[in-house]
N, C-alpha and C positions, 0 to 999 in steps of 0.2 A: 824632822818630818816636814813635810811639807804640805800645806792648808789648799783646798782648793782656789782661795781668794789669791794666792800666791800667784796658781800658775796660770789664773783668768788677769791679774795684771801682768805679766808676763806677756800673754798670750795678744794681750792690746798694744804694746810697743812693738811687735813684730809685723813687717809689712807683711800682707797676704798676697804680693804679687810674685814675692820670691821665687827664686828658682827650686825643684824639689833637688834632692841630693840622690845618692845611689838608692835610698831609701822609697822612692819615688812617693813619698808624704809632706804634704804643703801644711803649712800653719796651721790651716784651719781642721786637716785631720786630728791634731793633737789635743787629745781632751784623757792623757792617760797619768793624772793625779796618783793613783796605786801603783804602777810602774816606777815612777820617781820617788816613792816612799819606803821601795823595798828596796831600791836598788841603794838608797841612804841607807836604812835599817840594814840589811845583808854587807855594805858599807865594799858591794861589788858593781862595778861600772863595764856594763857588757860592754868584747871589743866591737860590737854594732853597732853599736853608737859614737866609734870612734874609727870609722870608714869614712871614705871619702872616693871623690873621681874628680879627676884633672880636666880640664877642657883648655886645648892651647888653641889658641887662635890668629892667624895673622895679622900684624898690623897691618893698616892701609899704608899704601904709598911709599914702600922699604922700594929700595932699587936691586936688593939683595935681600933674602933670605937663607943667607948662610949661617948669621950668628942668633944667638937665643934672644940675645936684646931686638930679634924683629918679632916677637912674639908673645901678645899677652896671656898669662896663665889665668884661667879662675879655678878656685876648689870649691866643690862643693860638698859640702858636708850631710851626715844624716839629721834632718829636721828633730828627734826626739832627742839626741845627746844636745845639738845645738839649745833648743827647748830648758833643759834641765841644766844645761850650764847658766843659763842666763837666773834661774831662780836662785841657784849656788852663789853667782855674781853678789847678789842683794841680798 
C-alpha cells in the first residue's frame, strides 16, 4: 500500500508545467492516495490509466515531408497511471 508521505514525495519530483495527457489532469490535480491503494490491494491496474494520445508535429526546416523521420512524435500519457508508476518505481 501505499502512504500518503509516498505520493507527496512523488508528487514534488514532478514538474507542474507538464503537459496534461487525454486525462486532461495536471500534477497538481493528483491528491488520490485511496485510488492507488486499491488499485495495489485489488492488484487491478485500470486500462485508463494506461491511455494515451499522440501529438506528431513537424520538424522545422525538412525540404520534404514525405518520410516519418520529418516528424517529431510526443505521447502523452494519463497523469494518475503516470503518478502511480513513479511510487511503484521506488
Amino acid at each position: 500500500m501505499f502512504s500518503k508521505q509516498e505520493l507527496i514525495d512523488a508528487l514534488e519530483k514532478c514538474n507542474n508545467s507538464s503537459a496534461p495527457g487525454p486525462d486532461k489532469l495536471t500534477w497538481s490535480h493528483i491528491k488520490f492516495v485511496d485510488i492507488a491503494n486499491l488499485c495495489i490491494g485489488l492488484g487491478h491496474w485500470p486500462s485508463h490509466f494506461k491511455t494515451s494520445n499522440m501529438i506528431v508535429i513537424p520538424k522545422p526546416n525538412k525540404s520534404t515531408y514525405d518520410s516519418p523521420k520529418s516528424y517529431q512524435l510526443i505521447v502523452l500519457l494519463n497523469m494518475i497511471g503516470k503518478l502511480f508508476e513513479k511510487i511503484i518505481e521506488e
